[in-house]
ROKE-285022 format. One record per atom (N, C-alpha, C): residue in three letters; x, y negated, z. Coordinates in steps of 0.2 Angstrom, whole numbers, padded with zeros to 4 digits, always signed. Atoms other than C-alpha are relative to their C-alpha. Example, Ala and Ser with C-alpha at 12.3 -4.5 7.8 and 13.67 -1.06 7.14 Angstrom:
<bakols>
Ala+0004+0006+0000
Ala+0062+0022+0039
Ala+0004-0006+0000
Ser-0004+0006-0001
Ser+0068+0005+0036
Ser-0004-0005+0003
</bakols>
This chain:
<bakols>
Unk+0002+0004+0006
Unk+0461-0426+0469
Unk+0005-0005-0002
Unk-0006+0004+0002
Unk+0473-0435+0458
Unk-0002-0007-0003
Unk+0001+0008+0001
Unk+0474-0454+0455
Unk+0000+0002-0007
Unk+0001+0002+0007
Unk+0470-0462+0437
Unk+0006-0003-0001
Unk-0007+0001+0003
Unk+0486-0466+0427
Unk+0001-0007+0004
Unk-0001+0007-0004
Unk+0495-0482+0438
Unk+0000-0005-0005
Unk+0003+0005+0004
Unk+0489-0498+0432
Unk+0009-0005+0000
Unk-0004+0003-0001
Unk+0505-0510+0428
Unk-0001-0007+0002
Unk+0001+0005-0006
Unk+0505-0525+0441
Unk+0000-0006-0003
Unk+0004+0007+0001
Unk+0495-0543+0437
Unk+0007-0006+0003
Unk-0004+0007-0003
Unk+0507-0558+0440
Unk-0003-0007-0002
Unk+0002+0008-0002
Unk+0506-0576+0444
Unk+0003-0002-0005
Unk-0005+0006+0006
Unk+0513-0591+0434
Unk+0007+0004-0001
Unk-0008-0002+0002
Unk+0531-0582+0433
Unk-0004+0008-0003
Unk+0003-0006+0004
Unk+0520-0569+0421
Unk+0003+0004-0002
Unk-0006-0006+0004
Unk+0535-0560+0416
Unk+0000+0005+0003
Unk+0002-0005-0002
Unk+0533-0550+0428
Unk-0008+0006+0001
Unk+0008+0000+0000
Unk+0513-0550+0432
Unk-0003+0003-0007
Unk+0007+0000+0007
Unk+0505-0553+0415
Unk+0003+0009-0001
Unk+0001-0007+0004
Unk+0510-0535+0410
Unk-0006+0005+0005
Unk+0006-0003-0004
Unk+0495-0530+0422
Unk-0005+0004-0006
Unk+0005-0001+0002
Unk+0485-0537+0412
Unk+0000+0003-0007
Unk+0000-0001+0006
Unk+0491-0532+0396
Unk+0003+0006-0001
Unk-0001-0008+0000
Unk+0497-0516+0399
Unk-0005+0004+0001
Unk+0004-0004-0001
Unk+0488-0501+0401
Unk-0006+0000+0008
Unk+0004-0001-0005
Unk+0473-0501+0410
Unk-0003+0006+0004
Unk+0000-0006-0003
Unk+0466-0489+0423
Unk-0005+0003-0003
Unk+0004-0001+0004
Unk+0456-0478+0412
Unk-0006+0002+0005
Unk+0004+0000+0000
Unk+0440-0475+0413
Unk-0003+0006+0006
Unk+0002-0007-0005
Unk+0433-0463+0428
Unk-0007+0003-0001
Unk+0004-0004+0001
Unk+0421-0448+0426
Unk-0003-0001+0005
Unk+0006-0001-0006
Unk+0405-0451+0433
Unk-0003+0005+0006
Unk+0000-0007-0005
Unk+0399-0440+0448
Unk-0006+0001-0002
Unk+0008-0002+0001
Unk+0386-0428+0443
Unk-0004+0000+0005
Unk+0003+0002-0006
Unk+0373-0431+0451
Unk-0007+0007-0003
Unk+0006-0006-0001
Unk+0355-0417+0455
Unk-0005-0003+0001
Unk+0007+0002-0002
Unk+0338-0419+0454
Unk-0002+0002+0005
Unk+0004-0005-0005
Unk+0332-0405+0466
Unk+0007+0004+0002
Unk-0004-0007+0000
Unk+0339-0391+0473
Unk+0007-0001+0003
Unk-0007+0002-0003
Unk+0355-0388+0481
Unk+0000+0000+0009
Unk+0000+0002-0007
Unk+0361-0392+0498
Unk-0005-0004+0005
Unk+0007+0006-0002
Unk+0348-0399+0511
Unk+0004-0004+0002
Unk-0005+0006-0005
Unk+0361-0411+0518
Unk+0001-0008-0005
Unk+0000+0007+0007
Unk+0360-0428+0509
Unk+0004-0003-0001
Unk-0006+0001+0000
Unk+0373-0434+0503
Unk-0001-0007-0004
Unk-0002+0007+0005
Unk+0380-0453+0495
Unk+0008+0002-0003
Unk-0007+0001+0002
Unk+0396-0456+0485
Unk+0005-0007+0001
Unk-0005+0005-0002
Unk+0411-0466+0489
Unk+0004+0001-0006
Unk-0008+0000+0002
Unk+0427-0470+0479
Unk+0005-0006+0004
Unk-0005+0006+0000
Unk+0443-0480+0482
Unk+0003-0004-0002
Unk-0004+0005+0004
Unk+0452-0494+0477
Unk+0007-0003+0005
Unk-0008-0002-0003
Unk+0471-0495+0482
Unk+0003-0009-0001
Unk-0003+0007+0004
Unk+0475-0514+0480
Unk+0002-0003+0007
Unk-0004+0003-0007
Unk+0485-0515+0496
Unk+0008+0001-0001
Unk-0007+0000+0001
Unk+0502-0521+0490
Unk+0006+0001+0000
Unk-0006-0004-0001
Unk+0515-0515+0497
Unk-0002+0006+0008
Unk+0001-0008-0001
Unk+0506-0500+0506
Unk+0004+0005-0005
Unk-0003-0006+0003
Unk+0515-0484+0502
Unk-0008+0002-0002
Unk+0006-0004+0004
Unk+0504-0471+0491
Unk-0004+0002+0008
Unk+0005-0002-0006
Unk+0490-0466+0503
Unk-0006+0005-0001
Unk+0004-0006+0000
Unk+0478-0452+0507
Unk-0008-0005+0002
Unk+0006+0005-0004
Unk+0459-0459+0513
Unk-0005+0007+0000
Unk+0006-0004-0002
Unk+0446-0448+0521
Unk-0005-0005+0002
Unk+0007+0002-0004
Unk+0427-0453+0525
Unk-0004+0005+0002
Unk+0004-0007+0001
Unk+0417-0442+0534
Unk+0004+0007+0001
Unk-0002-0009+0000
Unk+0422-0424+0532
Unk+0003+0000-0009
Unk-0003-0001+0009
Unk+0427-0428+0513
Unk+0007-0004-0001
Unk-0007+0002+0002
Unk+0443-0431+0505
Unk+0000-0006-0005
Unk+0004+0005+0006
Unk+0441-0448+0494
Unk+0006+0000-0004
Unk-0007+0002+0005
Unk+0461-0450+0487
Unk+0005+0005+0004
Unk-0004-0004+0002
Unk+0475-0439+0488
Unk+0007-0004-0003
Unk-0005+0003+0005
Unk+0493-0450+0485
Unk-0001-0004-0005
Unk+0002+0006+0006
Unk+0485-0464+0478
Unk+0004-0006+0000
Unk-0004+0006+0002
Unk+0497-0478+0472
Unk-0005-0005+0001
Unk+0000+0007+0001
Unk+0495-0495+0474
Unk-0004-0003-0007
Unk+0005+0002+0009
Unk+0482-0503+0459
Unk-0002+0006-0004
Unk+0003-0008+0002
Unk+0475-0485+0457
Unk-0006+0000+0003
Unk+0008-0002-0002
Unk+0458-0480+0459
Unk-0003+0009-0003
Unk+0002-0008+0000
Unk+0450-0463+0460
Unk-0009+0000-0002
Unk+0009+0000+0000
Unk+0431-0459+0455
Unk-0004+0001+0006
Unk+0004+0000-0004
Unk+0416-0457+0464
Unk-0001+0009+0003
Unk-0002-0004-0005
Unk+0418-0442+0478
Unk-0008+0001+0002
Unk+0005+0000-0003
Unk+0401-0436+0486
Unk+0001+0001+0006
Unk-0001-0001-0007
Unk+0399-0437+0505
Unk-0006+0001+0005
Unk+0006-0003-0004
Unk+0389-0431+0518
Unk-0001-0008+0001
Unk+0003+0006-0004
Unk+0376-0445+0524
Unk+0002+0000+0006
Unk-0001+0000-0008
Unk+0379-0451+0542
Unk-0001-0007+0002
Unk+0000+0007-0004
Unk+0380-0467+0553
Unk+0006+0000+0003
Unk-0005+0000-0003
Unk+0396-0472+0561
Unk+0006+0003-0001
Unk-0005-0003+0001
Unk+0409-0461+0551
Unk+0005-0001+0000
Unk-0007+0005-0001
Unk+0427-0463+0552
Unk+0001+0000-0006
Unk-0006+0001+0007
Unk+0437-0471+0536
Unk+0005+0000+0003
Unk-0007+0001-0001
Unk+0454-0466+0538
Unk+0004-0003-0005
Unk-0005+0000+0003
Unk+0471-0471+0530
Unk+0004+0003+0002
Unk-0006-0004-0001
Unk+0486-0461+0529
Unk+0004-0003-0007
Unk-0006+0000+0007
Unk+0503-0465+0522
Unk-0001+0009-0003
Unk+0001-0007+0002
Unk+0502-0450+0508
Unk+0003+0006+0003
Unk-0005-0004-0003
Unk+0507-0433+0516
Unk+0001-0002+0007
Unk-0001+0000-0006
Unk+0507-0440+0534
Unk-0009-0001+0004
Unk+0004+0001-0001
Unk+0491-0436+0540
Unk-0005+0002+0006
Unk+0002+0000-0008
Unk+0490-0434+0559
Unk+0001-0006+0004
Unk+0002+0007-0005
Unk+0490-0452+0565
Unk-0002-0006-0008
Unk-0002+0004+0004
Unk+0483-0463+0552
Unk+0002-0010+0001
Unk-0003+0006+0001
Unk+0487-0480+0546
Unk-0004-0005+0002
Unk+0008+0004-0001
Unk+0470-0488+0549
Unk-0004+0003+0000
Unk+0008-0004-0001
Unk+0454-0481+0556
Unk-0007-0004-0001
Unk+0006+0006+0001
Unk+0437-0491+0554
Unk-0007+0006+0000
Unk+0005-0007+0002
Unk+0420-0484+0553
Unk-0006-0003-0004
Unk+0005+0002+0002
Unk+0405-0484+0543
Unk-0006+0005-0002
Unk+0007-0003-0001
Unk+0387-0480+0539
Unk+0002+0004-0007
Unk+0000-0002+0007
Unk+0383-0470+0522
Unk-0009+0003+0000
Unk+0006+0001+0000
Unk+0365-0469+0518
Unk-0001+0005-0008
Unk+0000-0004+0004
Unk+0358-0454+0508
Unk-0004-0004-0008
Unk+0001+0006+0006
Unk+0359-0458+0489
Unk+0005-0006-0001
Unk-0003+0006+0001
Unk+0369-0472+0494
Unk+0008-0001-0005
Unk-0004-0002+0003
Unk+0385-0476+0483
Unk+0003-0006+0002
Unk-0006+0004-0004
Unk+0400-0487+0490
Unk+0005+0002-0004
Unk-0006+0002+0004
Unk+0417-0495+0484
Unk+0004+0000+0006
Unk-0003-0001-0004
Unk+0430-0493+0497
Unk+0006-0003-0003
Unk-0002+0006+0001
Unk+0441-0508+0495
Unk+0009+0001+0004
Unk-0005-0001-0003
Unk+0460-0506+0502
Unk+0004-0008+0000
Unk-0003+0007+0003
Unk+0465-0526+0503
Unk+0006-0002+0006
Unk-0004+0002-0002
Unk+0480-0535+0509
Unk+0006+0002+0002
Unk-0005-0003+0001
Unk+0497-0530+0515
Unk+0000+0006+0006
Unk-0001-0005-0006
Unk+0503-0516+0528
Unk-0002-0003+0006
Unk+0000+0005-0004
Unk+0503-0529+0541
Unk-0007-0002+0003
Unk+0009+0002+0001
Unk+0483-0535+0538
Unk-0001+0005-0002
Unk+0005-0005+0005
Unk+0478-0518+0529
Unk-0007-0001+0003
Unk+0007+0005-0002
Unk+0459-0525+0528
Unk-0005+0010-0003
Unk+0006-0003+0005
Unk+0446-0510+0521
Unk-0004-0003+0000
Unk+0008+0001+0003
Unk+0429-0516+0513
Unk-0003+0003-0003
Unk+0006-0006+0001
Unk+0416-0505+0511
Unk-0005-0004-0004
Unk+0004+0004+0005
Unk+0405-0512+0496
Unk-0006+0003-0001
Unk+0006-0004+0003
Unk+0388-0505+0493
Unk-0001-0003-0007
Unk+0000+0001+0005
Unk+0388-0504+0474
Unk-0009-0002+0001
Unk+0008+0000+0003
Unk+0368-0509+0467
Unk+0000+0008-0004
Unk+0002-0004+0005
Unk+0363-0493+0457
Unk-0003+0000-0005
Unk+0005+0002+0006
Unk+0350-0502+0448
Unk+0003-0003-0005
Unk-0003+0009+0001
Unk+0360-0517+0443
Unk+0006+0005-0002
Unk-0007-0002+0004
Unk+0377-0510+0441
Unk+0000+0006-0003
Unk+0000-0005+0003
Unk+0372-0493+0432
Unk+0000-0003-0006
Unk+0001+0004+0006
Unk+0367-0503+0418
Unk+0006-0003-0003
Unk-0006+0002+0005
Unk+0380-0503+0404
Unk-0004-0007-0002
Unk+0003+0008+0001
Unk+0380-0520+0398
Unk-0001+0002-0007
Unk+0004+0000+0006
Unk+0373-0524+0381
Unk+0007+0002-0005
Unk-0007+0000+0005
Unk+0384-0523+0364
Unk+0000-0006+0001
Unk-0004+0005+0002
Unk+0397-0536+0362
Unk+0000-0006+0007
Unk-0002+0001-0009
Unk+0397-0540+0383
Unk+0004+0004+0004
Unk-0003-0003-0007
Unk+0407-0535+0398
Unk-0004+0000+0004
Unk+0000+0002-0004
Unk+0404-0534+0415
Unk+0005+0000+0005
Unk-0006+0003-0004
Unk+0416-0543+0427
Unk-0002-0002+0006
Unk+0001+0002-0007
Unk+0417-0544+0446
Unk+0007+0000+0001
Unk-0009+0000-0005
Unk+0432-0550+0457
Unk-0001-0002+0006
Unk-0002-0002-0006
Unk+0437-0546+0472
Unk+0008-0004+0004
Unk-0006+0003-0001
Unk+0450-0558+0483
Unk+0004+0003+0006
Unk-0003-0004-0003
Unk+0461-0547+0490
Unk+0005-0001+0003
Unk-0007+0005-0003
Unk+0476-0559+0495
Unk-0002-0002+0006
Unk+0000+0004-0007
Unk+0478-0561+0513
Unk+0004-0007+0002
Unk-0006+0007+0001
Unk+0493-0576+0509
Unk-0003-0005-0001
Unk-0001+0005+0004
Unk+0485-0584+0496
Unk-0007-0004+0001
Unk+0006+0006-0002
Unk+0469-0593+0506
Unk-0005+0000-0004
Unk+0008+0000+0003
Unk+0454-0600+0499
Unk+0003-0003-0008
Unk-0003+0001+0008
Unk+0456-0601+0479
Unk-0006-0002-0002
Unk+0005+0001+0003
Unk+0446-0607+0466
Unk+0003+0003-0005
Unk-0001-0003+0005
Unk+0446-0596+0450
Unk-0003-0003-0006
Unk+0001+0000+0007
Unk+0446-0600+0431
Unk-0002+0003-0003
Unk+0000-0004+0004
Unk+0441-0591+0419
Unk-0002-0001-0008
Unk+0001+0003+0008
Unk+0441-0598+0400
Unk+0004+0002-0006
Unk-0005-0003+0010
Unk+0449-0597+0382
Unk+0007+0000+0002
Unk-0010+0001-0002
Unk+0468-0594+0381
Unk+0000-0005-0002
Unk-0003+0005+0002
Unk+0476-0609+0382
Unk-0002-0006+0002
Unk+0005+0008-0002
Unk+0465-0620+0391
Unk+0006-0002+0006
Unk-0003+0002-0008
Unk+0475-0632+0404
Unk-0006-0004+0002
Unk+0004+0005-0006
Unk+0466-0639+0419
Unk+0001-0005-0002
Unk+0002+0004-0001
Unk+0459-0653+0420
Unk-0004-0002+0006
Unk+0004+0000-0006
Unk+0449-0665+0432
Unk-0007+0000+0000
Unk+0007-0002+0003
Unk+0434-0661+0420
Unk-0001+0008+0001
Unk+0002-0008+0001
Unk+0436-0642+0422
Unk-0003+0002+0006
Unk+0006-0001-0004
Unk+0422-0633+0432
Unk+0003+0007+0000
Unk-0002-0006-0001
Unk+0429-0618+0442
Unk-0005+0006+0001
Unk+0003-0007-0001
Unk+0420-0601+0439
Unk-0002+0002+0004
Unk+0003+0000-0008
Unk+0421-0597+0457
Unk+0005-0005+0006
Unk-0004+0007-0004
Unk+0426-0612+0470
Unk-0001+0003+0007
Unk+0000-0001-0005
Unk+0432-0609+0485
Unk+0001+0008+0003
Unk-0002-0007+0001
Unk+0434-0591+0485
Unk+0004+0004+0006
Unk-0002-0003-0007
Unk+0439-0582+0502
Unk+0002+0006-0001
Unk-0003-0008-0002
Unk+0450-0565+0507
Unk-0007+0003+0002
Unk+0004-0004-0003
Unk+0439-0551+0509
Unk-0009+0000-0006
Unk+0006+0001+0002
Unk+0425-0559+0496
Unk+0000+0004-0004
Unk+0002-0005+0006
Unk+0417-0548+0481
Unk-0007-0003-0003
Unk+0005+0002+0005
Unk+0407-0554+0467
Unk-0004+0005-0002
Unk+0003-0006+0003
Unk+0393-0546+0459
Unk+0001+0001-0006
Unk-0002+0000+0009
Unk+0396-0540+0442
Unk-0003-0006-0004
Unk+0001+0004+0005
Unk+0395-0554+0429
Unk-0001+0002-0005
Unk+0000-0004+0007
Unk+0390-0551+0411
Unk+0001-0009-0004
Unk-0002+0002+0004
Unk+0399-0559+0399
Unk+0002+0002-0006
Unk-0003-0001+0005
Unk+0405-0561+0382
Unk+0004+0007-0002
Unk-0004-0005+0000
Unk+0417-0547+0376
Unk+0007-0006-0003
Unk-0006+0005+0004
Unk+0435-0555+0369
Unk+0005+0000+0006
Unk-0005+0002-0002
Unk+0450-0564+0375
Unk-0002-0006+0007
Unk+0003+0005-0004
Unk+0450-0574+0389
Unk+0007-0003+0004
Unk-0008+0001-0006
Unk+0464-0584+0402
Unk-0006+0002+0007
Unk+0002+0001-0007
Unk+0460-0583+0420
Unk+0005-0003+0005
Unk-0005+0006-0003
Unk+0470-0596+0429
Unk-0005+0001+0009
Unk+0001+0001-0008
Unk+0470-0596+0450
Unk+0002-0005+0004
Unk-0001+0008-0003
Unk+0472-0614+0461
Unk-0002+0003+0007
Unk+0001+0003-0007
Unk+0472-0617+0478
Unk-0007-0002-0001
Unk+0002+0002-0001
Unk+0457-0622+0484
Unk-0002-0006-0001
Unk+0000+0006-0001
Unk+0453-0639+0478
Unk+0008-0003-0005
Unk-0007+0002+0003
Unk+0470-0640+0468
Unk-0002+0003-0007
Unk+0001-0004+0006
Unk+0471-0638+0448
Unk+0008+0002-0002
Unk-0008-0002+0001
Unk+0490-0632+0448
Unk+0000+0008+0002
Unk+0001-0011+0000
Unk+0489-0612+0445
Unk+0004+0003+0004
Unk-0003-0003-0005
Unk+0496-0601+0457
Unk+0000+0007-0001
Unk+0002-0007+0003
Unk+0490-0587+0447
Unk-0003-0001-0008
Unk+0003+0000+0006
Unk+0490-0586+0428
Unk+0000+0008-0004
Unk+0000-0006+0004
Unk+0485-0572+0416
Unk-0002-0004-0008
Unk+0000+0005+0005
Unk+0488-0581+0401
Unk-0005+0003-0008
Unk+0006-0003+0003
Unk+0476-0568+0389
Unk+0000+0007+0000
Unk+0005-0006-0002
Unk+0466-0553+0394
Unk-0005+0003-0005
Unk+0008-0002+0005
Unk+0453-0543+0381
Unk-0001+0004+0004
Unk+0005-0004-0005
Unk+0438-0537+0391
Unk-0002+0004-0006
Unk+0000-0006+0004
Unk+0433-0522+0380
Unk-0010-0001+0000
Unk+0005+0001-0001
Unk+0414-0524+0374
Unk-0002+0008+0004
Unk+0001-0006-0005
Unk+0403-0511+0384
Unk+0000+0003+0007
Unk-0004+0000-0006
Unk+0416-0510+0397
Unk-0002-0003+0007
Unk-0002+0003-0008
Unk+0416-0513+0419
Unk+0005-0001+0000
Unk-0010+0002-0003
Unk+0431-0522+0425
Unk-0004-0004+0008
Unk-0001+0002-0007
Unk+0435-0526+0443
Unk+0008-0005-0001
Unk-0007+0003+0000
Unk+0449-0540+0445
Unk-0001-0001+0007
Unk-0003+0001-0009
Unk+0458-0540+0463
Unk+0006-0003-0002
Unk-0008+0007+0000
Unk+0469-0554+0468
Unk+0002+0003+0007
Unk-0004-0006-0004
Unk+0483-0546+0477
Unk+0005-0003+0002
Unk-0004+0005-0002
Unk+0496-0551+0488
Unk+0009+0002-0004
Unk-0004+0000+0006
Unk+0514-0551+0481
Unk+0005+0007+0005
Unk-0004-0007+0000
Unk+0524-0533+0480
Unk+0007-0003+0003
Unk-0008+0002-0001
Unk+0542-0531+0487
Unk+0005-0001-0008
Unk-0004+0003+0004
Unk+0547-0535+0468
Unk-0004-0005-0006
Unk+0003+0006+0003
Unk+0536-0548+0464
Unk-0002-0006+0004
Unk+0000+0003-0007
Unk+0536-0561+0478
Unk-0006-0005-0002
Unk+0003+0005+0001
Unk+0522-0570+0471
Unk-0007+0004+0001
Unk+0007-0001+0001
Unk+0500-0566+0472
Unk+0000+0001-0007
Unk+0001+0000+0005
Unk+0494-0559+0458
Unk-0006+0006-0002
Unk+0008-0005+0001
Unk+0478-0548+0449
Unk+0003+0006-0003
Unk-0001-0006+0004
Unk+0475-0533+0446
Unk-0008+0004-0003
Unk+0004+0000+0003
Unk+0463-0526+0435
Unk-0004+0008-0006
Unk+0002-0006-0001
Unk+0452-0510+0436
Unk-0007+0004-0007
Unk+0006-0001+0004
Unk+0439-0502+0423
Unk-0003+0005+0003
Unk+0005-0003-0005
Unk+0427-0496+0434
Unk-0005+0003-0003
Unk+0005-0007+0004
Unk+0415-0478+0430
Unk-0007-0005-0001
Unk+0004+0003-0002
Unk+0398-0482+0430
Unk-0005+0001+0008
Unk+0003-0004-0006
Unk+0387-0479+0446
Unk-0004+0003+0000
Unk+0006-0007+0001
Unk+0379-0464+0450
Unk-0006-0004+0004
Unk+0008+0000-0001
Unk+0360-0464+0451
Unk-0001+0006+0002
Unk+0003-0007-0001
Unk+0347-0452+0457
Unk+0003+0002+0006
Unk-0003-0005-0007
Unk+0351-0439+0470
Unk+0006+0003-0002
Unk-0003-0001+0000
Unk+0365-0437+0474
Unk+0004+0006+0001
Unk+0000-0005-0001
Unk+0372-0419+0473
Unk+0006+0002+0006
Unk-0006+0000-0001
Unk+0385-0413+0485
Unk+0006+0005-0002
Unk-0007-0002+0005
Unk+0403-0403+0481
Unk-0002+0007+0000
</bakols>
């Protein structure tokens, strides 16, 4: 299975590198997995996909299960929704791409017939972390209305500690009147979708308690309609600093799940 075009890399306050993340090409839009009412195989099956936002990992292969989820997936790529046998305790592997008799990281998880999961690849070689997300189906199926987005982030920087995130009009500076979007903000965490406005927007990143950016994306347009995932990511061997990356995620599949 082939990765979605690669997304160009989210930067911190030295934007010149980063902001073309956000202002470059996005990772387009992934085909939803058909799904079956009846019929078919008796084995029951949920879907997985992955998310590759482990920094300076090489491209990487990832099984769950008996199923194949990515194939030479780059860095800040993501791949659709994959069916998988149900089970309890299955292994998730990593493989540097191509090298796929010892992998990189093993871990293991349940998968629950029906169920649908986001397979998270966070921080660097060093810490490579997985998270296994159980999407909502009810809740996140639902395209958002006209003239809204839905927005969730994901803090995927093992460096950059507990953050507080911005997120307001281009061109706002902090202040000690400004009230962070999300405070305190931990490695490993994942927000629920937000619906918001559609438009332009900054997203500014702080330490913890600090209003001095550490991570600027100085204007971002969220597409009305559209899912987006923003992942805070640690910093590339040619970008020495943290910085987002930012995904437009399929919808989730509902119903019964069909398998391959």
């Amino acid at each position: 299975m082939g990765a979605s075009p690669p997304l160009k890399e989210f930067n911190v306050k030295r934007f010149r590198s980063m902001a073309d993340i956000f202002t470059g090409a996005l990772l387009l839009s992934l085909t939803p997995l058909a799904l079956s009412g009846c019929g078919g195989s008796s084995i029951p099956y949920g879907a997985a996909r992955v998310i590759h936002a482990s920094s300076q990992a090489p491209n990487v292969d990832v099984t769950f299960g008996h199923a194949i989820l990515a194939e030479g997936l780059p860095f800040g790529n993501a791949v659709g929704y994959v069916p998988v046998a149900a089970g309890t305790g299955m292994p998730l592997n990593i493989y540097a791409a191509g090298q796929d008799g010892i992998p990189v990281l093993t871990a293991n998880s349940d998968l629950a017939a029906n169920a649908v999961v986001s397979v998270f690849a966070l921080g660097q070689v060093s810490n490579l972390t997985p998270v296994v997300y159980a999407e909502d189906g009810i809740v996140d199926a639902a395209a958002p209305s006209s003239g809204s987005v839905k927005l969730r982030v994901v803090h995927g920087s093992y460096v950059a500690g507990p953050v507080d995130v911005y997120v307001t009009a281009p061109g706002t500076t902090l202040s000690a009147s400004s009230v962070p979007t999300l405070s305190n903000f931990t490695f490993r965490a994942i927000t629920k979708y937000l619906t918001i406005p559609a438009g332009a927007y900054e997203v500014q990143v702080t330490a913890h308690g600090s209003l001095t950016p550490a991570i600027t994306v100085p204007s971002v347009t969220l597409t009305s309609g559209q899912l987006y995932t923003a992942i805070a990511v640690d910093p590339t061997t040619t970008n020495p600093a943290p910085g987002i990356v930012l995904i437009n995620d399929p919808p989730v599949p509902t119903g019964t799940i069909a398998g391959p």
